[in-house]
PDB file of N, CA, C and O in Angstrom:
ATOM      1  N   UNK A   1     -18.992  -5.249  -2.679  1.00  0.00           N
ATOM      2  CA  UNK A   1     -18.571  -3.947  -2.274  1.00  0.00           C
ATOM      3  C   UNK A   1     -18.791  -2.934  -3.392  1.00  0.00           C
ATOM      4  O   UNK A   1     -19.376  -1.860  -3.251  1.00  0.00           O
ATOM      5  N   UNK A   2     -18.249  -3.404  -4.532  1.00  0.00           N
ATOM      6  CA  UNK A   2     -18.786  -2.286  -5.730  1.00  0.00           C
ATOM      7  C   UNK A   2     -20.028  -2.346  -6.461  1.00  0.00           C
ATOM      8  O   UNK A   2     -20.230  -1.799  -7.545  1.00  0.00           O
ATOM      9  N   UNK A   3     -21.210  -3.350  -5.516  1.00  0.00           N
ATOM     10  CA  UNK A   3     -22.486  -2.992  -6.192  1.00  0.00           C
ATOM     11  C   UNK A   3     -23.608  -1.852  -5.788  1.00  0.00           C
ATOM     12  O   UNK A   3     -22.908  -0.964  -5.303  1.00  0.00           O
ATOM     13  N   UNK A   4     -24.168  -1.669  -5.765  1.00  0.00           N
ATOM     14  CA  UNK A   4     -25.729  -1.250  -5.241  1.00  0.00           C
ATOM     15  C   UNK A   4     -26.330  -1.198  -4.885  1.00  0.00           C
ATOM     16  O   UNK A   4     -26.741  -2.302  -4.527  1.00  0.00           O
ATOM     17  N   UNK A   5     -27.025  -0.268  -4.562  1.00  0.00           N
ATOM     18  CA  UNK A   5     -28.642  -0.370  -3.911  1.00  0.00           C
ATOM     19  C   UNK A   5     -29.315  -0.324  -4.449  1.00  0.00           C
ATOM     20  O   UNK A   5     -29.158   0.574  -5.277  1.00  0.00           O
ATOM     21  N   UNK A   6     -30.274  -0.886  -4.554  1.00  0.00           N
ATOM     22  CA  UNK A   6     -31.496  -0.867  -5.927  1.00  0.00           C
ATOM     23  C   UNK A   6     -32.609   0.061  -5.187  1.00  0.00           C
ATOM     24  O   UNK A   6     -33.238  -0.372  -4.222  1.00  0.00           O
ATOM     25  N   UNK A   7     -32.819   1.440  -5.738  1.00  0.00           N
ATOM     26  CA  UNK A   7     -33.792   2.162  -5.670  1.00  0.00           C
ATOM     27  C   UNK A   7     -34.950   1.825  -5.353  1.00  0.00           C
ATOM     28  O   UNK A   7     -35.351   2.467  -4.382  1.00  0.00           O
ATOM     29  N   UNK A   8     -35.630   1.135  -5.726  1.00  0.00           N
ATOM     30  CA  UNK A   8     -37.147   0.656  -5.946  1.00  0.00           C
ATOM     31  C   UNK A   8     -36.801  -0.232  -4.829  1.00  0.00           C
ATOM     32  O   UNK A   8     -37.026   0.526  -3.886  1.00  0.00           O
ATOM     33  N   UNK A   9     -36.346  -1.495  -4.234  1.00  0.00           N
ATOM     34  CA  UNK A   9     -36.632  -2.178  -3.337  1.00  0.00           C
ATOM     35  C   UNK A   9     -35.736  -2.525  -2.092  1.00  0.00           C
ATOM     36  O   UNK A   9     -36.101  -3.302  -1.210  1.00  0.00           O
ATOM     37  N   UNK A  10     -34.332  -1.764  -2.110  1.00  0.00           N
ATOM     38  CA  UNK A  10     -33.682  -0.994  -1.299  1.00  0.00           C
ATOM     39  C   UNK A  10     -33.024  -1.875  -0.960  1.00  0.00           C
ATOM     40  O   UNK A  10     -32.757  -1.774   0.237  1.00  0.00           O
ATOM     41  N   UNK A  11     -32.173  -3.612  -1.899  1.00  0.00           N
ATOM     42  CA  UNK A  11     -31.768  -4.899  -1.678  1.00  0.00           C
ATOM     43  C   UNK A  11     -30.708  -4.129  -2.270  1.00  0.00           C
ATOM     44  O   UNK A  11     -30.904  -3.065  -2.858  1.00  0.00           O
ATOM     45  N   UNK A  12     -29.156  -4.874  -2.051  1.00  0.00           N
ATOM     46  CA  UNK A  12     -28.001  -5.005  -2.440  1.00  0.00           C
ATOM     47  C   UNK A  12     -27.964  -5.368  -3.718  1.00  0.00           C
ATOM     48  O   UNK A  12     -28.777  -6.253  -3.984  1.00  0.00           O
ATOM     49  N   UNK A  13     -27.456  -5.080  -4.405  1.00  0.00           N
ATOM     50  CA  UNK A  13     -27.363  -5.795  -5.724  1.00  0.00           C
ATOM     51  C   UNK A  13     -25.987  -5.907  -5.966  1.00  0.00           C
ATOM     52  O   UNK A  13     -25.257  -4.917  -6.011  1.00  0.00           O
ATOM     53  N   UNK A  14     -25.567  -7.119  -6.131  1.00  0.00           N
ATOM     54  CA  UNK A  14     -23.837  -7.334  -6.475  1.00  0.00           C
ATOM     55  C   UNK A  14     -23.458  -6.536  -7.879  1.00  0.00           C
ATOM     56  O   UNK A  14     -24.253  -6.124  -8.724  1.00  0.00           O
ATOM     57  N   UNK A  15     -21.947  -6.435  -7.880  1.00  0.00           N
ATOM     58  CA  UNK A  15     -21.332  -5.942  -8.984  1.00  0.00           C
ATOM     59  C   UNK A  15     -21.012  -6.847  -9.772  1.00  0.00           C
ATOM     60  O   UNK A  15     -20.835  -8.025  -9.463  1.00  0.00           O
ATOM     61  N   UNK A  16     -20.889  -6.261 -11.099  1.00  0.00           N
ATOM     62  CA  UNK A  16     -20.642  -7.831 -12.160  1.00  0.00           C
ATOM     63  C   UNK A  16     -18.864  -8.456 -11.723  1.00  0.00           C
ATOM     64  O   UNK A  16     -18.278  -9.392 -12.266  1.00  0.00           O
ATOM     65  N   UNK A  17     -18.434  -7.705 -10.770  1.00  0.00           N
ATOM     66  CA  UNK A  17     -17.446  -8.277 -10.848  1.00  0.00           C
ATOM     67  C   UNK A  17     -16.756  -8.161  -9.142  1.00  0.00           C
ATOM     68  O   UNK A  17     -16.163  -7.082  -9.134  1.00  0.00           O
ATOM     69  N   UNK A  18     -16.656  -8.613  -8.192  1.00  0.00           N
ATOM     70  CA  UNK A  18     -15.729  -8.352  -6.981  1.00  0.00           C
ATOM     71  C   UNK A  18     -14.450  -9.033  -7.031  1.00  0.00           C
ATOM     72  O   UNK A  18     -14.154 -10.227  -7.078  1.00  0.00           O
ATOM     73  N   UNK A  19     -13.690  -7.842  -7.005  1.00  0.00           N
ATOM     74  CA  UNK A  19     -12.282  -7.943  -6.973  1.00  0.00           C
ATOM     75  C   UNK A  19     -11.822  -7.765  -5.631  1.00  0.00           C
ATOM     76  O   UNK A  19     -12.638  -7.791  -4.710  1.00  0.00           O
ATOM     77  N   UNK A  20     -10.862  -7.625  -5.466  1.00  0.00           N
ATOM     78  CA  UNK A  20      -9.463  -7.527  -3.934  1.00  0.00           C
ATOM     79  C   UNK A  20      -8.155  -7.311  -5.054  1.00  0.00           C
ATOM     80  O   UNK A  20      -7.788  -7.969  -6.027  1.00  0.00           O
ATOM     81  N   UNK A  21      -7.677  -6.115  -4.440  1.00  0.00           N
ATOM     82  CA  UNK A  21      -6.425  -5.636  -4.933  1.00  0.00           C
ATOM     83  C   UNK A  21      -5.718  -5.426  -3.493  1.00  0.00           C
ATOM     84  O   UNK A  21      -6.146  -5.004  -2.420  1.00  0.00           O
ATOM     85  N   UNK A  22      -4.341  -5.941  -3.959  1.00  0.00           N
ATOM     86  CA  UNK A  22      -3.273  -6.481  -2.802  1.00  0.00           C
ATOM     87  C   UNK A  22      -2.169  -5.726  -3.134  1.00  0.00           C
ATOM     88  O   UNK A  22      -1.224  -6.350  -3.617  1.00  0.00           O
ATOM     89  N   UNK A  23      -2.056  -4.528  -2.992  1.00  0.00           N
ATOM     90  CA  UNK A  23      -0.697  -3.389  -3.336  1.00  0.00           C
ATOM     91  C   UNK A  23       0.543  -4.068  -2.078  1.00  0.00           C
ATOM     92  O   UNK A  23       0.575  -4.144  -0.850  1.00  0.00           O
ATOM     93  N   UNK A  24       1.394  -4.440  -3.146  1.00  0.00           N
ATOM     94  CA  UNK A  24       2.946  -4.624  -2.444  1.00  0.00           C
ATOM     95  C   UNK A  24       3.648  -4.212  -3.002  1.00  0.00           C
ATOM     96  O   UNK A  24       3.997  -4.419  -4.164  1.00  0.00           O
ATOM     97  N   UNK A  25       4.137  -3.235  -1.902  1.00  0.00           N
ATOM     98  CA  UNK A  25       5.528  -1.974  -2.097  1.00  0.00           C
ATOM     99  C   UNK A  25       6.507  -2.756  -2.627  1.00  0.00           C
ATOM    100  O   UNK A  25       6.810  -3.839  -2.126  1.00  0.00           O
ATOM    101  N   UNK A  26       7.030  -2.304  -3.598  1.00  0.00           N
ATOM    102  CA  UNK A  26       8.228  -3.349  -4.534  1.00  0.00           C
ATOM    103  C   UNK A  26       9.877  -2.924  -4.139  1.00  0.00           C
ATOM    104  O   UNK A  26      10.872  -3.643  -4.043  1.00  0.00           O
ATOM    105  N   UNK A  27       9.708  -1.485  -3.964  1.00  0.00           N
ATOM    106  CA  UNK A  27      10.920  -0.963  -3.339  1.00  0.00           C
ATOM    107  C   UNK A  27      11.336  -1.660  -1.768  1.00  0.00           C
ATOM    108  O   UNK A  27      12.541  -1.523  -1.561  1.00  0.00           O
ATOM    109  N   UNK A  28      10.638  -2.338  -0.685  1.00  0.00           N
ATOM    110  CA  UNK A  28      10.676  -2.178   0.429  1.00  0.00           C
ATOM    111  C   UNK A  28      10.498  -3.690   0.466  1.00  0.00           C
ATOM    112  O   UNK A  28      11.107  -4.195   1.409  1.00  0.00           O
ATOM    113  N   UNK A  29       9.767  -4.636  -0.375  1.00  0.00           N
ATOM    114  CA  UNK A  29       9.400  -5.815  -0.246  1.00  0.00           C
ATOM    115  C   UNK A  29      10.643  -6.815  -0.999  1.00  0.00           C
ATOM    116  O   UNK A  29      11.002  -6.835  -2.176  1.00  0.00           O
ATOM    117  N   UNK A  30      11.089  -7.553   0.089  1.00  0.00           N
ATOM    118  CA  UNK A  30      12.039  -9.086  -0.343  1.00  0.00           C
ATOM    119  C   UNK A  30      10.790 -10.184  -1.088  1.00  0.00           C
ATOM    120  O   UNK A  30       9.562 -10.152  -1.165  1.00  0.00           O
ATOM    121  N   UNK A  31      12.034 -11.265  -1.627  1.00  0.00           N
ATOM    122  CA  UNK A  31      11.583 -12.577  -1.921  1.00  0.00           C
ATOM    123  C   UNK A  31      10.387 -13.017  -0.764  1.00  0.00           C
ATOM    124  O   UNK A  31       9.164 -13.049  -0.899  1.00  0.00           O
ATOM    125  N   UNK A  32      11.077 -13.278   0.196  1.00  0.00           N
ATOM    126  CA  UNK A  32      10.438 -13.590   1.400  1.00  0.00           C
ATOM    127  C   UNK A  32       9.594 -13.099   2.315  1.00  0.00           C
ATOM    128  O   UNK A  32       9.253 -13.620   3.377  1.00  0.00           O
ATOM    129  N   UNK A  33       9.171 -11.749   1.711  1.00  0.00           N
ATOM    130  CA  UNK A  33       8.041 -11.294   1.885  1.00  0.00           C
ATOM    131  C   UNK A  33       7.234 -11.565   1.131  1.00  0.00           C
ATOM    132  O   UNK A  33       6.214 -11.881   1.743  1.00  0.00           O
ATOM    133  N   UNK A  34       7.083 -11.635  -0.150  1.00  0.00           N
ATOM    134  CA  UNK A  34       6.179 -11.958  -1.345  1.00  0.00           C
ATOM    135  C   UNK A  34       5.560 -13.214  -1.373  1.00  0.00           C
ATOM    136  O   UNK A  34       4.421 -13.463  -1.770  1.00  0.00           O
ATOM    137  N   UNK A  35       6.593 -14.170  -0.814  1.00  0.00           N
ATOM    138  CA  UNK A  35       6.592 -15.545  -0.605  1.00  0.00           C
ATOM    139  C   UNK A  35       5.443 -15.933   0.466  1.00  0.00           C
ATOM    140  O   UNK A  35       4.470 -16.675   0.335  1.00  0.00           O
ATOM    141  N   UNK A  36       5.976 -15.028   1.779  1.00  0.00           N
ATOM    142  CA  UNK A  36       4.949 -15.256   3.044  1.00  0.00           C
ATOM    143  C   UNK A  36       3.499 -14.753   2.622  1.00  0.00           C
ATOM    144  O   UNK A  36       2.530 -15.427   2.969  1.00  0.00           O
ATOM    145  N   UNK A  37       3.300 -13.443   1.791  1.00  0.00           N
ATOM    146  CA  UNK A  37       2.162 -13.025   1.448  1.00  0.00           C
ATOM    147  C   UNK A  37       1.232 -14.565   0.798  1.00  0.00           C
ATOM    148  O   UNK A  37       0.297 -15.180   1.310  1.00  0.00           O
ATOM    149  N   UNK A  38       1.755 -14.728  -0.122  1.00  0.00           N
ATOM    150  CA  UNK A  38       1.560 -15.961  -0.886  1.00  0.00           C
ATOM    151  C   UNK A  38       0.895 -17.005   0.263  1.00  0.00           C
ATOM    152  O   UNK A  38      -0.273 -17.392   0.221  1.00  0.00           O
ATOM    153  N   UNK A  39       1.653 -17.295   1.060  1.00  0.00           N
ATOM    154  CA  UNK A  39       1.301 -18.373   2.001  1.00  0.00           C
ATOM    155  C   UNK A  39       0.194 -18.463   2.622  1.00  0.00           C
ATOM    156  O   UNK A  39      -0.575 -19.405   2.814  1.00  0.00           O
ATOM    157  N   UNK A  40       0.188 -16.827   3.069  1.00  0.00           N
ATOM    158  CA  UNK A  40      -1.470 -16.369   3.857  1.00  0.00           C
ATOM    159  C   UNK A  40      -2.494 -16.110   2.854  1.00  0.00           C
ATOM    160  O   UNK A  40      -3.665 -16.409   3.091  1.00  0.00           O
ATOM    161  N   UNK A  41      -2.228 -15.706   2.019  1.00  0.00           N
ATOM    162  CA  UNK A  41      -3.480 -16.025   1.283  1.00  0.00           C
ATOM    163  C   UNK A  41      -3.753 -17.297   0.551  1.00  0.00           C
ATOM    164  O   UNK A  41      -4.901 -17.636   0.265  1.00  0.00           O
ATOM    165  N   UNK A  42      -2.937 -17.839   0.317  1.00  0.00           N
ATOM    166  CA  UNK A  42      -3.210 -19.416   0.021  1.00  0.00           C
ATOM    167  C   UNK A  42      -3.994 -19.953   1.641  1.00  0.00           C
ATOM    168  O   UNK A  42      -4.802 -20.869   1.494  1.00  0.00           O
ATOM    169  N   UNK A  43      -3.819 -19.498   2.958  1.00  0.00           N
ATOM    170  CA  UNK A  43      -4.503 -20.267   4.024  1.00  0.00           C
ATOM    171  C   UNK A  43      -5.861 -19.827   4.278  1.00  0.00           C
ATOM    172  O   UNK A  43      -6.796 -20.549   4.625  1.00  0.00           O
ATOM    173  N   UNK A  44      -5.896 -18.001   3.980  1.00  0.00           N
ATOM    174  CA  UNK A  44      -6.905 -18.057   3.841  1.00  0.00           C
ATOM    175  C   UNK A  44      -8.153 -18.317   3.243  1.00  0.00           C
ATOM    176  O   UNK A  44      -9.281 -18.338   3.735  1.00  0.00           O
ATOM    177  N   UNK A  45      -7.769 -18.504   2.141  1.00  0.00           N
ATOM    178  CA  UNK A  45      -8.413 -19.148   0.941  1.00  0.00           C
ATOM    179  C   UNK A  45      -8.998 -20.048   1.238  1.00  0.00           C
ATOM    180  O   UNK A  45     -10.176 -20.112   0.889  1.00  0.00           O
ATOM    181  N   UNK A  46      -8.429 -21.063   1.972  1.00  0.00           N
ATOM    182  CA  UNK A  46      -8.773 -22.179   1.824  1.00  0.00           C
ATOM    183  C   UNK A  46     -10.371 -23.126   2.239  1.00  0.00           C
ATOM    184  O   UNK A  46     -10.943 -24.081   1.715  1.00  0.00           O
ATOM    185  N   UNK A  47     -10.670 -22.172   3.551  1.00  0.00           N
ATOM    186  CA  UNK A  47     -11.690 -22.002   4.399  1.00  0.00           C
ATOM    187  C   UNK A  47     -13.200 -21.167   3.699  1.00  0.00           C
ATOM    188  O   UNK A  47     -14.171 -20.810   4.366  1.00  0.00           O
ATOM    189  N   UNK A  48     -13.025 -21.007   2.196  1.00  0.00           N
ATOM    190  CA  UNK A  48     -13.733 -19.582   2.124  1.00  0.00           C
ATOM    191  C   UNK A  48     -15.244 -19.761   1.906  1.00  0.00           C
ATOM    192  O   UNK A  48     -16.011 -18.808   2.045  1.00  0.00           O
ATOM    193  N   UNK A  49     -15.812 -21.417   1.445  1.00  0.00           N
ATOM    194  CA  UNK A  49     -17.260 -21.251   1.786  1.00  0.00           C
ATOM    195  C   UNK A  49     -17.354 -21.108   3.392  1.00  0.00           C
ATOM    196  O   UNK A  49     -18.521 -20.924   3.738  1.00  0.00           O
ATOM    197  N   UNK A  50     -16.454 -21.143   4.443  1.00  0.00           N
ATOM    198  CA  UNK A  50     -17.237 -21.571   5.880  1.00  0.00           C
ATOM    199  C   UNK A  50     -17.132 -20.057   6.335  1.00  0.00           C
ATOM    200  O   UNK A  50     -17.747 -19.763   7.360  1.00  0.00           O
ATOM    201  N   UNK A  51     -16.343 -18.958   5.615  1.00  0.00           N
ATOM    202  CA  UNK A  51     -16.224 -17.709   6.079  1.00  0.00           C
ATOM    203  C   UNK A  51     -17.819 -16.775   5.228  1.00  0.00           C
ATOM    204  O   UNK A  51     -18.393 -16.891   4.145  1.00  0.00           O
ATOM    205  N   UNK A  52     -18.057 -15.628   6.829  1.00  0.00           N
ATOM    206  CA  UNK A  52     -19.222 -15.448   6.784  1.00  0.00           C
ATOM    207  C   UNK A  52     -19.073 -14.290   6.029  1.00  0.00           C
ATOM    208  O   UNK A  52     -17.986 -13.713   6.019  1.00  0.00           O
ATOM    209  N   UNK A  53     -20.477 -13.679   5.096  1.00  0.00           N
ATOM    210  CA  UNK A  53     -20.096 -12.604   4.480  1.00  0.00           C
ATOM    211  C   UNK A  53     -20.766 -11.319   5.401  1.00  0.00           C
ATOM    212  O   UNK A  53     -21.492 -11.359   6.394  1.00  0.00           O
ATOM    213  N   UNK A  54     -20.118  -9.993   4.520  1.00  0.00           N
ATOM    214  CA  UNK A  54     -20.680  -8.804   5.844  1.00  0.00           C
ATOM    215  C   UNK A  54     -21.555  -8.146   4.739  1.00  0.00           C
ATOM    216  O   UNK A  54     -21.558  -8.312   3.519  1.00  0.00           O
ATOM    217  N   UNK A  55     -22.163  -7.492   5.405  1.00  0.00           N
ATOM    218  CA  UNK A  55     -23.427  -6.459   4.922  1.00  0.00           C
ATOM    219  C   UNK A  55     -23.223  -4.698   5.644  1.00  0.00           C
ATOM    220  O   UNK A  55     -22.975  -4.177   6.731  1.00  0.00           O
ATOM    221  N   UNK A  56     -23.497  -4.318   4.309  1.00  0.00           N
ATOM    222  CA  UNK A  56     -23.289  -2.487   4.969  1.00  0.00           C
ATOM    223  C   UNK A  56     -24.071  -2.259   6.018  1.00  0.00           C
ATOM    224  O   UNK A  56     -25.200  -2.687   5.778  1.00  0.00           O
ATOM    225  N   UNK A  57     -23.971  -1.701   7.244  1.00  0.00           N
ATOM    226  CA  UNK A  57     -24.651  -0.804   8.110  1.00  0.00           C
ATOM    227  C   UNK A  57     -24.916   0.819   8.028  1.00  0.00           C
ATOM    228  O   UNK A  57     -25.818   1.507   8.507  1.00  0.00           O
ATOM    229  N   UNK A  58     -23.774   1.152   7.233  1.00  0.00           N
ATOM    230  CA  UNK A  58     -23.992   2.859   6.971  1.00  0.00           C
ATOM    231  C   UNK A  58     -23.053   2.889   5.824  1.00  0.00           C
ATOM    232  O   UNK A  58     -22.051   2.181   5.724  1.00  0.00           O
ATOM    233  N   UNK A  59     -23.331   3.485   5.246  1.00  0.00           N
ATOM    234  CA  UNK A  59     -22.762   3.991   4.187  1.00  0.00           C
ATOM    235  C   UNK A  59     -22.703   5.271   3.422  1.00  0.00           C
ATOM    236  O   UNK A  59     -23.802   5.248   2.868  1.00  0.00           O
ATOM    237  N   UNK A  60     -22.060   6.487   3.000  1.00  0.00           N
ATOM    238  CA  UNK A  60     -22.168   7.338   1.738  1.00  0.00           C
ATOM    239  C   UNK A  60     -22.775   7.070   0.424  1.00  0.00           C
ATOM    240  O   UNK A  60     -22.735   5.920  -0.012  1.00  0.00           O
ATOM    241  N   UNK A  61     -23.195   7.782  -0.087  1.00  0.00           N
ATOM    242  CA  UNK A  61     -23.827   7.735  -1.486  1.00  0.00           C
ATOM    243  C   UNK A  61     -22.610   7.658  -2.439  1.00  0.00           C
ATOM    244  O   UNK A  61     -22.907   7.133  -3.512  1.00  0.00           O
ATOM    245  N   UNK A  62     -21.445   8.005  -2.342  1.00  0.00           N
ATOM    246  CA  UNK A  62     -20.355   8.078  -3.314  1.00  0.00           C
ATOM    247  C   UNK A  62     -19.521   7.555  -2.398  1.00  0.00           C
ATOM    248  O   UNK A  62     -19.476   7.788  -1.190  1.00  0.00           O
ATOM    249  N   UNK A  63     -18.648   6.596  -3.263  1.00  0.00           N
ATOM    250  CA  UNK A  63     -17.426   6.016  -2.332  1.00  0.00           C
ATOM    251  C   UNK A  63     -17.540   5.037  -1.526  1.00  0.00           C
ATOM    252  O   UNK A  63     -16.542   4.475  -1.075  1.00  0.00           O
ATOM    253  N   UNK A  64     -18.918   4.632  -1.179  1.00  0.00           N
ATOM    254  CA  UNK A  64     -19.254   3.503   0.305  1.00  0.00           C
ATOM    255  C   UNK A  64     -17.768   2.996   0.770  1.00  0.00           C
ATOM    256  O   UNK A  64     -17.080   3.100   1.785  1.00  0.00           O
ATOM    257  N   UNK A  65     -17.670   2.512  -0.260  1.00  0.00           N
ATOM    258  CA  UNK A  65     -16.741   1.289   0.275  1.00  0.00           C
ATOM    259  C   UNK A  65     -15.404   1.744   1.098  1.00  0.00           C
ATOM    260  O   UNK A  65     -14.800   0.818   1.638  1.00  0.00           O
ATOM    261  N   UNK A  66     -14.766   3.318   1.289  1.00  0.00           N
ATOM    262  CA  UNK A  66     -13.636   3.801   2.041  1.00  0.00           C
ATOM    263  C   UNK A  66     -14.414   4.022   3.386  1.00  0.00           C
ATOM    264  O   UNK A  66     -13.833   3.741   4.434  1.00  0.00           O
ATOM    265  N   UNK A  67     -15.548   4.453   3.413  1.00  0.00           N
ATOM    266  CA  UNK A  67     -16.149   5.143   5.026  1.00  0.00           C
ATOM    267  C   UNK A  67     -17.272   4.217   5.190  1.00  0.00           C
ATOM    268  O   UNK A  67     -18.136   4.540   6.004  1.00  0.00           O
ATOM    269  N   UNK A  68     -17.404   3.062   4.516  1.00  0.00           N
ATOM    270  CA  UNK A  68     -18.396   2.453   5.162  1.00  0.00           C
ATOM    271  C   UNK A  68     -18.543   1.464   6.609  1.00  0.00           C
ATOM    272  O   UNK A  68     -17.713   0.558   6.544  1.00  0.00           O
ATOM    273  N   UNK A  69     -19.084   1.420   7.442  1.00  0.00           N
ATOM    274  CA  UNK A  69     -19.139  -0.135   8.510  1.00  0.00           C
ATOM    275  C   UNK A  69     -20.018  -0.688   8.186  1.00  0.00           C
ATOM    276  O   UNK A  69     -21.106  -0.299   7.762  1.00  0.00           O
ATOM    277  N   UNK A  70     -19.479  -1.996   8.420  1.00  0.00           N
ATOM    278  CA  UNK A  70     -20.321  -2.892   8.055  1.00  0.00           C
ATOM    279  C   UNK A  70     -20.312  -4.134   9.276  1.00  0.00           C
ATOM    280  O   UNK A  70     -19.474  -4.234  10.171  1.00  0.00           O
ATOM    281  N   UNK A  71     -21.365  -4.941   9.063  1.00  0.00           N
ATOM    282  CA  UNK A  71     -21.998  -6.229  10.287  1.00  0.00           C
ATOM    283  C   UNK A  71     -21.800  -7.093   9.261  1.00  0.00           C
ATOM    284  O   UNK A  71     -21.696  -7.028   8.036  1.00  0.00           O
ATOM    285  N   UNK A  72     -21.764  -8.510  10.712  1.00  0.00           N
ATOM    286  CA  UNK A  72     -21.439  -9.684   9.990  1.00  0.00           C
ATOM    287  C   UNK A  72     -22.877 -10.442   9.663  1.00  0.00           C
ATOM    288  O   UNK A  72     -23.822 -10.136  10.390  1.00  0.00           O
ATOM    289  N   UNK A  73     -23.087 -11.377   8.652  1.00  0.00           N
ATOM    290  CA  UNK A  73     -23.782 -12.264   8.221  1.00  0.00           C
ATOM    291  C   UNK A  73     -23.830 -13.270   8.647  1.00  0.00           C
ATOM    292  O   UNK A  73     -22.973 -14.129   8.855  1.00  0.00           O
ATOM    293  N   UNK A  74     -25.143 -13.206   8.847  1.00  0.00           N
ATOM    294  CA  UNK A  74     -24.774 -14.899   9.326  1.00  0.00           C
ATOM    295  C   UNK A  74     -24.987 -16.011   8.715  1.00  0.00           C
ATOM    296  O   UNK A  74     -25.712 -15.993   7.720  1.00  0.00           O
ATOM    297  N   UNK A  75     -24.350 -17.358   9.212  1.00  0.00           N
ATOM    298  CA  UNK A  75     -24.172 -18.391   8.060  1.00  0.00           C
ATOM    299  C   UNK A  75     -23.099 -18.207   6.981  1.00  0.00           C
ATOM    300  O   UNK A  75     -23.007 -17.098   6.455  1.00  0.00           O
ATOM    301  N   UNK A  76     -22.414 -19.037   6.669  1.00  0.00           N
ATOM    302  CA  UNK A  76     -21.693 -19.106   5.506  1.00  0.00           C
ATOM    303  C   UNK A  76     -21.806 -18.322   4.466  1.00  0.00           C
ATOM    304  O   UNK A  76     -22.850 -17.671   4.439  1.00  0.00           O
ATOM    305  N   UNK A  77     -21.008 -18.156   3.520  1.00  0.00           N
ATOM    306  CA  UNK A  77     -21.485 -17.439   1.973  1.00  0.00           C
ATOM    307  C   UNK A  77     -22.627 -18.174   1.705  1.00  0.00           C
ATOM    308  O   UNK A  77     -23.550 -17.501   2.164  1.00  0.00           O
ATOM    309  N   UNK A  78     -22.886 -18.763   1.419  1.00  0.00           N
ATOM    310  CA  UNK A  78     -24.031 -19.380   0.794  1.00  0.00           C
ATOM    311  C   UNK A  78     -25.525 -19.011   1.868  1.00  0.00           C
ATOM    312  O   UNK A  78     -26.689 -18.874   1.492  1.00  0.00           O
ATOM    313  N   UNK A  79     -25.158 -18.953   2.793  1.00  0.00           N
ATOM    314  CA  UNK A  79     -26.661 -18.403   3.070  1.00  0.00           C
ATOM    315  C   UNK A  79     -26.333 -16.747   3.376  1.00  0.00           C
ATOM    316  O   UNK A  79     -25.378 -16.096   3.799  1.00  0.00           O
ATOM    317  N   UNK A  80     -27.749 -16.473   2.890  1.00  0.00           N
ATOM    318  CA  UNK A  80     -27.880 -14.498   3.299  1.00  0.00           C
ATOM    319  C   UNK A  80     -28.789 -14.404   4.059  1.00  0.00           C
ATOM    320  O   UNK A  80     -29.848 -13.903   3.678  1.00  0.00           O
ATOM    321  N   UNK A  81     -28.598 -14.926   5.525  1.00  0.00           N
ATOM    322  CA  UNK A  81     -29.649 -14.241   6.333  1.00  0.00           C
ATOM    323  C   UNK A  81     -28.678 -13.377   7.119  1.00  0.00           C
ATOM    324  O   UNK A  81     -27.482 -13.650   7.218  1.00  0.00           O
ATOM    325  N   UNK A  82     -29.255 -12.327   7.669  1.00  0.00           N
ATOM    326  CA  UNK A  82     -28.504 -11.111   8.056  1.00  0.00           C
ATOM    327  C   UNK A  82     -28.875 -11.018   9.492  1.00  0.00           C
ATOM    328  O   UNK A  82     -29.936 -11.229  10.080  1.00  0.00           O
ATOM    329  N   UNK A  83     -27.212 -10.487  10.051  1.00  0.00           N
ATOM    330  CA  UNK A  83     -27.763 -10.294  11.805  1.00  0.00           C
ATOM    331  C   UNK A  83     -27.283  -8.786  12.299  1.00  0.00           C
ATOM    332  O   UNK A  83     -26.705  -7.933  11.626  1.00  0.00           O
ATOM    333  N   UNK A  84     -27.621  -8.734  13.418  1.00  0.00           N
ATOM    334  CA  UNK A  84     -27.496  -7.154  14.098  1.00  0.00           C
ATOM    335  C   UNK A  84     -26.043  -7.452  14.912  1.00  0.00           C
ATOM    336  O   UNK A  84     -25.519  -6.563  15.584  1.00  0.00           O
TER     337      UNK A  84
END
């Protein structure tokens, strides 16, 4: 999400780094919310070579990643062939 387009041959280029930031309201959030968060992302996790990755369809020049849509990939992470 925070890489590129490479000018010259118009391929994605990853960022040196993809993150996920998980903001939980601290005023509003219990034990047992923090706890359940925990749980779902421990399940989703778990599955994560068989989950498919997505590819931009449109995007802005600044910002992509708030106004962008994007399509799914097909095949696993590990393969990048791309579908409509």
């Amino acid at each position: 999400m925070f890489g590129k387009r490479n000018v010259e041959t118009g391929e994605e280029e990853p960022g040196p780094r993809e993150l996920v930031r998980l903001a939980i309201p601290k005023r509003v959030s219990t034990q047992s919310h923090v706890a359940y968060i925990v749980e779902v992302v421990e399940e989703v996790s778990r599955p994560r070579e068989k989950l498919k990755p997505f590819r931009f369809l449109e995007q802005a020049h600044f910002l992509r990643h708030f106004t962008a849509q994007y399509g799914m990939m097909e095949g696993p992470s590990s393969k990048r062939t791309f579908s409509k």
